[in-house]
C-alpha positions as CSV (number, residue, x, y, z in Angstrom):
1,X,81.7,88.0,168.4
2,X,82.2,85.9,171.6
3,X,79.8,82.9,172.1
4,X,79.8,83.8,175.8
5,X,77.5,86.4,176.5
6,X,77.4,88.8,179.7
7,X,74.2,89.9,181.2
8,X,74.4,92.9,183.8
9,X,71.5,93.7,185.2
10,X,71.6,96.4,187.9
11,X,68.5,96.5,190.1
12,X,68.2,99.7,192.4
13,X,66.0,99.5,195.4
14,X,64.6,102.5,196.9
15,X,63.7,102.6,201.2
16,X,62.4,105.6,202.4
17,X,61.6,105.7,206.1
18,X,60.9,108.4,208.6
19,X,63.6,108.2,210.8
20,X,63.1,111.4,212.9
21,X,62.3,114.9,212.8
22,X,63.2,117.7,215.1
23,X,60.6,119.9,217.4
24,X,62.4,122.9,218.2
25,X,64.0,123.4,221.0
26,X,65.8,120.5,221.7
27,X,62.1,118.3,221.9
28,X,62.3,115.1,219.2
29,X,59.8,113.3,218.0
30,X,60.8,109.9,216.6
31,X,58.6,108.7,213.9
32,X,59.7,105.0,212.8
33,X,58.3,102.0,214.0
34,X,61.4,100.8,216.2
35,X,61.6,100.2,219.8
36,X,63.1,103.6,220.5
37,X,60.4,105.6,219.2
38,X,58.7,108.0,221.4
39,X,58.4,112.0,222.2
40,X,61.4,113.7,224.3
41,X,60.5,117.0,226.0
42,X,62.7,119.5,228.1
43,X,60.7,121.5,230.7
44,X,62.2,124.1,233.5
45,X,60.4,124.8,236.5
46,X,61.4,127.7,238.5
47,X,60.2,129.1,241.8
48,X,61.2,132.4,243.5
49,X,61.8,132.0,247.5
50,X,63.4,134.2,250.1
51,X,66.9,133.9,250.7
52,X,67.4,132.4,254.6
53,X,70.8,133.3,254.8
54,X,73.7,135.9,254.3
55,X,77.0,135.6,253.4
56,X,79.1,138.0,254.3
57,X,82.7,139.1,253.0
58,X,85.5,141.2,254.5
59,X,88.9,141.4,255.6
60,X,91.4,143.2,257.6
61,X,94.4,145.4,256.6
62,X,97.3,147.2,258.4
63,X,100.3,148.9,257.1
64,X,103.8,149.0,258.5
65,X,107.5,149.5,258.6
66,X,108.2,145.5,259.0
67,X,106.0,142.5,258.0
68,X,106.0,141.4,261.2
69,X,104.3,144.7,262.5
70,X,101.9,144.9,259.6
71,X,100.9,140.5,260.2
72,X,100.6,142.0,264.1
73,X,98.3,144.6,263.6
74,X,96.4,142.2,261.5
75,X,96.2,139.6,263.2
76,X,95.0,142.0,266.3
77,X,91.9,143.6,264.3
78,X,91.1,139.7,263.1
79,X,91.5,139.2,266.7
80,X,88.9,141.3,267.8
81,X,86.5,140.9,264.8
82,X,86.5,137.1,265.8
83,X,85.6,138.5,269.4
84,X,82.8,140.5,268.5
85,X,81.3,137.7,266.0
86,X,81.5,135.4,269.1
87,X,79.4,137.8,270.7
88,X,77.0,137.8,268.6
89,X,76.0,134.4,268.7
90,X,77.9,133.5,265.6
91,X,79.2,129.7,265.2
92,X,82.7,128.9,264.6
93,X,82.1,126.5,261.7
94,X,80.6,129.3,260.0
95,X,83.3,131.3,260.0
96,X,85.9,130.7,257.3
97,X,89.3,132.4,256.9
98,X,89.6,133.0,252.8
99,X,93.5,134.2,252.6
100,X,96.2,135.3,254.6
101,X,98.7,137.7,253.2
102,X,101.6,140.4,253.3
103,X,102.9,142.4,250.7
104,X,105.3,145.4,250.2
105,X,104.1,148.7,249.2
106,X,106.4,151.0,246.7
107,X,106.3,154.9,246.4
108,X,107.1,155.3,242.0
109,X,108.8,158.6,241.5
110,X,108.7,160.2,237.5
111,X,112.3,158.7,236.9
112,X,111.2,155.4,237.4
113,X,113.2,154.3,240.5
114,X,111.1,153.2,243.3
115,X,111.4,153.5,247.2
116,X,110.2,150.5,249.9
117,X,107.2,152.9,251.5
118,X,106.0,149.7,253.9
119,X,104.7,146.6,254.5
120,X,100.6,145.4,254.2
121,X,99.2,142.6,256.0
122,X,95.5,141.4,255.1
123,X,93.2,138.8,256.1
124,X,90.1,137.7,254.1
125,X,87.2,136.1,255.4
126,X,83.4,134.4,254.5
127,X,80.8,134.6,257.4
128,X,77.6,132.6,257.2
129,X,75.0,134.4,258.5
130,X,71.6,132.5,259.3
131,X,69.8,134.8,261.7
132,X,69.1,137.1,258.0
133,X,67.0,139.7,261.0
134,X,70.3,140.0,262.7
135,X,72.3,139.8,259.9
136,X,73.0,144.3,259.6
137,X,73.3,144.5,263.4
138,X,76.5,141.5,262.9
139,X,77.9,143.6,260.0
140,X,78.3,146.9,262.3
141,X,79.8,144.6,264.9
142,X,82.3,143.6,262.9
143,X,82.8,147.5,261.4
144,X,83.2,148.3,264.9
145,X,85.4,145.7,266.2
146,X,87.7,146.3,263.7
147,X,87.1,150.2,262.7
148,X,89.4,151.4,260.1
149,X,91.4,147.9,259.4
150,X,87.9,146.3,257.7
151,X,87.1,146.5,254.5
152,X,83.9,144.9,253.7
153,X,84.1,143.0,250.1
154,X,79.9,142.0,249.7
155,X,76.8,141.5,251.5
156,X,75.0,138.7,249.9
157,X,71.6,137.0,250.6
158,X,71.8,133.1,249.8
159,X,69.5,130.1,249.9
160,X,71.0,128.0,252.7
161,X,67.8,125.1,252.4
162,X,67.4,124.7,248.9
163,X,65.2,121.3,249.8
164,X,61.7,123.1,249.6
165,X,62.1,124.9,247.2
166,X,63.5,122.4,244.6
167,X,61.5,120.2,245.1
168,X,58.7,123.1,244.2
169,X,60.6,123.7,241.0
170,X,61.1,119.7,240.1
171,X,56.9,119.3,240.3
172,X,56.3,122.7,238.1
173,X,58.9,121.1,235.4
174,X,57.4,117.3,235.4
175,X,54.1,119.2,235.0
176,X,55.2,121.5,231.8
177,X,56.3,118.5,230.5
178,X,53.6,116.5,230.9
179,X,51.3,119.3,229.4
180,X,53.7,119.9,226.6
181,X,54.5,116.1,225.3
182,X,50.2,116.2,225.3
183,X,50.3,119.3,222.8
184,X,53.1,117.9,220.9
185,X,50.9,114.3,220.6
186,X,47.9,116.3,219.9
187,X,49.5,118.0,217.2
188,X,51.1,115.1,215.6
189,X,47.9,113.0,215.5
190,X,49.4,110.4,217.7
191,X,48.3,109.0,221.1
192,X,51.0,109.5,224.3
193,X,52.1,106.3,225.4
194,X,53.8,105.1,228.7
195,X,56.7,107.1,230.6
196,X,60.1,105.8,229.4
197,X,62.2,107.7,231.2
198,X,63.1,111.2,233.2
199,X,66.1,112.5,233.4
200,X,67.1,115.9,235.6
201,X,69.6,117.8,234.2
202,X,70.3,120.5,236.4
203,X,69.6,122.5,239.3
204,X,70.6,125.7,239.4
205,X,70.2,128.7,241.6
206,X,69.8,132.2,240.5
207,X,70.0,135.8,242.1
208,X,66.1,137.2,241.2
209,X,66.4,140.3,243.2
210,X,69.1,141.1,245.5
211,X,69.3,144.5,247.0
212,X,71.8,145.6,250.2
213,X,71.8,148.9,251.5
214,X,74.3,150.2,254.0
215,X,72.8,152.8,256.2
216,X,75.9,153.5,258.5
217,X,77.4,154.9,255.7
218,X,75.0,158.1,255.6
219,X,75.1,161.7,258.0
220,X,74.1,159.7,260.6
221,X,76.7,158.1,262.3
222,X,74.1,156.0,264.5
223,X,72.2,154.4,262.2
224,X,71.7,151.0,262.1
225,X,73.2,148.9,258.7
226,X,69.9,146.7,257.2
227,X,69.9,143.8,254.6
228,X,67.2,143.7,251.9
229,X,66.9,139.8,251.4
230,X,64.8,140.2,247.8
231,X,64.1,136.9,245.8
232,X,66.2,134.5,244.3
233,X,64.7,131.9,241.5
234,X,65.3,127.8,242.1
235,X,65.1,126.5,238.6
236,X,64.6,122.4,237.9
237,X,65.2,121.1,234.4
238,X,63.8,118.1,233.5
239,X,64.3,115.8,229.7
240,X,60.8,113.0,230.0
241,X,60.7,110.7,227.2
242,X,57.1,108.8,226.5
243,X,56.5,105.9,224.3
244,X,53.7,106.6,221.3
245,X,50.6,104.8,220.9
Protein backbone atom coordinates (compact mmCIF):
# COMPACT_ATOMS: atom_id res chain seq x y z
CA UNK A 1 0.00 0.00 0.00
CA UNK A 2 1.55 3.37 -1.01
CA UNK A 3 2.48 5.85 1.84
CA UNK A 4 1.22 8.63 -0.50
CA UNK A 5 -2.34 8.98 -0.37
CA UNK A 6 -4.69 10.77 -3.04
CA UNK A 7 -7.65 12.69 -1.96
CA UNK A 8 -10.19 13.64 -4.88
CA UNK A 9 -12.80 15.47 -3.79
CA UNK A 10 -15.24 16.62 -6.48
CA UNK A 11 -17.42 19.55 -5.41
CA UNK A 12 -20.46 20.30 -7.84
CA UNK A 13 -21.99 23.67 -7.69
CA UNK A 14 -25.42 24.22 -8.82
CA UNK A 15 -26.63 28.16 -10.47
CA UNK A 16 -29.94 28.45 -11.51
CA UNK A 17 -30.95 31.83 -12.90
CA UNK A 18 -33.82 33.10 -14.89
CA UNK A 19 -32.37 34.14 -17.87
CA UNK A 20 -35.49 34.77 -20.08
CA UNK A 21 -38.75 33.55 -20.97
CA UNK A 22 -40.79 34.04 -24.12
CA UNK A 23 -44.33 36.03 -24.38
CA UNK A 24 -45.73 34.85 -27.47
CA UNK A 25 -45.61 36.44 -30.34
CA UNK A 26 -42.27 37.60 -30.72
CA UNK A 27 -42.81 39.92 -27.10
CA UNK A 28 -39.78 38.86 -24.42
CA UNK A 29 -39.64 39.49 -21.11
CA UNK A 30 -36.18 39.29 -19.56
CA UNK A 31 -36.18 38.27 -16.12
CA UNK A 32 -32.47 38.45 -14.65
CA UNK A 33 -31.01 41.18 -12.87
CA UNK A 34 -28.54 42.42 -15.69
CA UNK A 35 -28.42 45.62 -17.40
CA UNK A 36 -30.32 44.31 -20.35
CA UNK A 37 -33.36 43.33 -18.72
CA UNK A 38 -36.50 44.84 -19.69
CA UNK A 39 -40.01 44.04 -21.74
CA UNK A 40 -39.90 44.12 -25.75
CA UNK A 41 -43.21 44.46 -27.48
CA UNK A 42 -44.14 44.55 -31.32
CA UNK A 43 -47.32 46.62 -32.13
CA UNK A 44 -48.81 47.43 -35.81
CA UNK A 45 -50.87 50.28 -36.35
CA UNK A 46 -52.90 50.46 -39.42
CA UNK A 47 -55.12 53.15 -40.88
CA UNK A 48 -57.41 52.90 -44.00
CA UNK A 49 -57.24 56.23 -46.38
CA UNK A 50 -58.36 56.96 -49.81
CA UNK A 51 -56.13 56.41 -52.51
CA UNK A 52 -55.22 60.15 -54.22
CA UNK A 53 -53.85 58.80 -57.22
CA UNK A 54 -54.18 56.34 -60.22
CA UNK A 55 -51.81 54.53 -62.05
CA UNK A 56 -52.66 53.55 -65.09
CA UNK A 57 -51.17 50.76 -67.55
CA UNK A 58 -51.44 50.21 -71.29
CA UNK A 59 -49.70 49.91 -74.44
CA UNK A 60 -49.90 50.01 -78.14
CA UNK A 61 -49.78 47.22 -80.79
CA UNK A 62 -49.65 47.03 -84.68
CA UNK A 63 -49.03 44.16 -86.89
CA UNK A 64 -47.22 44.14 -90.21
CA UNK A 65 -45.46 42.73 -93.22
CA UNK A 66 -41.93 44.46 -92.04
CA UNK A 67 -40.71 45.54 -88.58
CA UNK A 68 -40.28 48.68 -89.76
CA UNK A 69 -44.10 49.06 -90.73
CA UNK A 70 -45.26 47.38 -87.51
CA UNK A 71 -42.48 49.96 -85.09
CA UNK A 72 -44.33 52.80 -87.53
CA UNK A 73 -47.73 52.09 -86.90
CA UNK A 74 -46.62 52.00 -83.34
CA UNK A 75 -45.00 54.55 -82.84
CA UNK A 76 -47.97 56.56 -84.71
CA UNK A 77 -50.79 55.29 -82.12
CA UNK A 78 -48.05 56.12 -79.13
CA UNK A 79 -47.89 59.31 -81.02
CA UNK A 80 -51.22 60.28 -80.70
CA UNK A 81 -51.94 58.70 -77.19
CA UNK A 82 -48.99 61.10 -76.01
CA UNK A 83 -51.18 63.90 -77.90
CA UNK A 84 -54.31 63.30 -76.21
CA UNK A 85 -52.60 62.79 -72.59
CA UNK A 86 -51.10 66.29 -73.28
CA UNK A 87 -54.51 67.41 -73.64
CA UNK A 88 -55.59 66.54 -70.88
CA UNK A 89 -53.57 68.25 -68.61
CA UNK A 90 -51.25 65.43 -68.01
CA UNK A 91 -47.43 66.10 -67.01
CA UNK A 92 -44.65 64.66 -68.89
CA UNK A 93 -42.67 63.39 -65.82
CA UNK A 94 -45.58 61.36 -65.17
CA UNK A 95 -45.57 59.62 -67.97
CA UNK A 96 -43.21 56.63 -68.27
CA UNK A 97 -42.44 54.46 -71.30
CA UNK A 98 -42.22 50.65 -69.74
CA UNK A 99 -40.88 48.61 -72.97
CA UNK A 100 -40.39 48.94 -76.44
CA UNK A 101 -40.67 45.96 -78.66
CA UNK A 102 -41.11 43.96 -82.04
CA UNK A 103 -41.51 40.50 -82.51
CA UNK A 104 -42.47 38.02 -85.42
CA UNK A 105 -45.57 36.25 -85.53
CA UNK A 106 -45.76 32.39 -86.96
CA UNK A 107 -48.84 30.61 -88.55
CA UNK A 108 -48.06 26.48 -87.04
CA UNK A 109 -49.64 24.13 -89.52
CA UNK A 110 -50.45 20.19 -88.08
CA UNK A 111 -47.05 18.92 -89.74
CA UNK A 112 -45.11 21.07 -87.69
CA UNK A 113 -43.46 23.48 -90.19
CA UNK A 114 -44.30 27.04 -89.63
CA UNK A 115 -44.83 30.11 -92.03
CA UNK A 116 -43.55 34.01 -91.14
CA UNK A 117 -47.39 35.39 -90.87
CA UNK A 118 -45.86 39.18 -89.76
CA UNK A 119 -44.26 41.35 -87.69
CA UNK A 120 -45.72 43.05 -84.11
CA UNK A 121 -44.62 46.20 -82.69
CA UNK A 122 -45.65 47.17 -78.99
CA UNK A 123 -45.10 49.88 -76.62
CA UNK A 124 -45.82 49.66 -72.84
CA UNK A 125 -46.50 52.45 -70.73
CA UNK A 126 -47.27 53.68 -66.67
CA UNK A 127 -49.33 56.91 -66.40
CA UNK A 128 -49.66 58.71 -63.09
CA UNK A 129 -52.74 59.98 -62.66
CA UNK A 130 -53.41 62.65 -59.73
CA UNK A 131 -56.59 64.32 -60.75
CA UNK A 132 -58.37 60.56 -59.36
CA UNK A 133 -62.05 62.79 -60.51
CA UNK A 134 -60.50 62.95 -63.97
CA UNK A 135 -58.86 59.94 -63.87
CA UNK A 136 -61.97 57.64 -66.25
CA UNK A 137 -62.46 60.71 -68.52
CA UNK A 138 -58.04 60.31 -69.24
CA UNK A 139 -58.56 56.57 -69.70
CA UNK A 140 -61.22 57.08 -72.76
CA UNK A 141 -58.86 59.63 -74.07
CA UNK A 142 -56.34 57.51 -74.39
CA UNK A 143 -58.87 54.50 -75.81
CA UNK A 144 -59.82 57.02 -78.26
CA UNK A 145 -56.59 58.33 -79.30
CA UNK A 146 -55.36 55.19 -79.98
CA UNK A 147 -58.63 53.01 -80.84
CA UNK A 148 -57.92 49.46 -81.71
CA UNK A 149 -53.90 49.61 -81.21
CA UNK A 150 -54.46 50.07 -77.03
CA UNK A 151 -54.67 47.54 -74.89
CA UNK A 152 -55.16 48.60 -71.38
CA UNK A 153 -53.05 46.30 -68.87
CA UNK A 154 -54.74 47.75 -65.17
CA UNK A 155 -56.43 50.56 -63.62
CA UNK A 156 -55.06 50.96 -60.22
CA UNK A 157 -55.84 53.45 -57.30
CA UNK A 158 -52.48 54.28 -55.24
CA UNK A 159 -51.43 56.39 -52.31
CA UNK A 160 -49.30 59.03 -53.84
CA UNK A 161 -48.90 61.05 -50.02
CA UNK A 162 -48.26 58.39 -47.75
CA UNK A 163 -46.97 61.34 -45.12
CA UNK A 164 -50.48 61.60 -43.24
CA UNK A 165 -51.35 58.70 -43.16
CA UNK A 166 -48.22 57.04 -41.73
CA UNK A 167 -47.67 59.03 -39.46
CA UNK A 168 -51.54 58.07 -38.34
CA UNK A 169 -50.51 54.43 -38.31
CA UNK A 170 -46.88 55.14 -36.34
CA UNK A 171 -49.04 56.91 -33.26
CA UNK A 172 -51.79 53.90 -33.24
CA UNK A 173 -48.70 51.40 -33.05
CA UNK A 174 -46.54 53.42 -30.18
CA UNK A 175 -50.00 53.51 -28.45
CA UNK A 176 -50.77 49.42 -28.65
CA UNK A 177 -47.49 49.21 -27.44
CA UNK A 178 -47.55 51.21 -24.75
CA UNK A 179 -50.93 49.66 -23.59
CA UNK A 180 -49.65 46.19 -24.13
CA UNK A 181 -46.03 46.36 -22.31
CA UNK A 182 -48.64 47.76 -19.26
CA UNK A 183 -50.71 44.48 -19.45
CA UNK A 184 -47.68 42.39 -19.90
CA UNK A 185 -46.08 44.36 -16.56
CA UNK A 186 -49.31 44.03 -14.89
CA UNK A 187 -49.38 40.43 -15.42
CA UNK A 188 -45.92 39.70 -14.41
CA UNK A 189 -46.12 41.62 -11.15
CA UNK A 190 -43.46 44.01 -12.10
CA UNK A 191 -43.44 47.81 -12.42
CA UNK A 192 -42.71 49.42 -16.28
CA UNK A 193 -39.69 51.21 -16.19
CA UNK A 194 -38.15 53.96 -18.55
CA UNK A 195 -38.26 53.70 -22.57
CA UNK A 196 -35.00 51.99 -23.79
CA UNK A 197 -35.59 52.07 -27.16
CA UNK A 198 -38.06 52.06 -30.41
CA UNK A 199 -37.36 50.64 -33.33
CA UNK A 200 -39.69 50.83 -36.69
CA UNK A 201 -39.56 48.00 -38.62
CA UNK A 202 -41.61 48.52 -41.56
CA UNK A 203 -43.97 50.42 -43.45
CA UNK A 204 -45.94 48.82 -45.69
CA UNK A 205 -48.82 49.68 -47.86
CA UNK A 206 -51.71 47.51 -48.60
CA UNK A 207 -54.62 47.26 -51.24
CA UNK A 208 -57.96 47.26 -48.59
CA UNK A 209 -60.47 47.61 -51.24
CA UNK A 210 -59.89 48.35 -54.79
CA UNK A 211 -62.65 48.20 -57.20
CA UNK A 212 -62.40 49.61 -61.18
CA UNK A 213 -65.25 49.37 -63.40
CA UNK A 214 -65.17 50.09 -67.08
CA UNK A 215 -68.32 51.42 -68.26
CA UNK A 216 -67.35 51.99 -72.01
CA UNK A 217 -67.22 48.52 -72.33
CA UNK A 218 -71.22 48.02 -71.98
CA UNK A 219 -74.32 48.57 -74.91
CA UNK A 220 -73.64 51.91 -74.62
CA UNK A 221 -71.05 53.12 -76.64
CA UNK A 222 -71.24 56.73 -75.03
CA UNK A 223 -70.80 56.13 -71.65
CA UNK A 224 -68.39 57.53 -69.64
CA UNK A 225 -65.38 55.04 -68.05
CA UNK A 226 -65.35 55.74 -63.95
CA UNK A 227 -62.72 54.66 -61.25
CA UNK A 228 -63.91 53.34 -57.89
CA UNK A 229 -60.90 54.66 -55.56
CA UNK A 230 -61.98 52.17 -52.44
CA UNK A 231 -59.54 52.02 -49.36
CA UNK A 232 -56.17 51.00 -49.02
CA UNK A 233 -54.58 50.15 -45.28
CA UNK A 234 -51.12 52.09 -44.20
CA UNK A 235 -49.68 49.75 -41.58
CA UNK A 236 -46.70 50.98 -39.02
CA UNK A 237 -44.83 48.34 -37.13
CA UNK A 238 -43.20 49.29 -34.24
CA UNK A 239 -40.49 46.78 -31.55
CA UNK A 240 -40.44 49.34 -27.94
CA UNK A 241 -38.24 48.00 -25.36
CA UNK A 242 -38.84 49.38 -21.48
CA UNK A 243 -36.62 48.93 -18.63
CA UNK A 244 -38.42 47.03 -15.37
CA UNK A 245 -38.79 48.53 -12.08
Amino acid sequence: MSNRKSLFVAIIVGTIALSSCSIGGGDTYNGSATKESGLTVQATGTVKVVPDGVSFNFSVNAFADTTQLAISLTSEAAASIRSALDDAGIEKDDIATQNVSIYPEYIYAQDGTQTLKGYRGSQSFVVTLRDTKEAGSVVDAVVKAGGNAVQISSVSPVLLDTDAAAQSARELAVKQARDKAKAYAKLLDVDLGDLIFVNEISAPITFERVMTSDRAMGAELNAKTEIDLGLQEVSVTVEVRWSLG
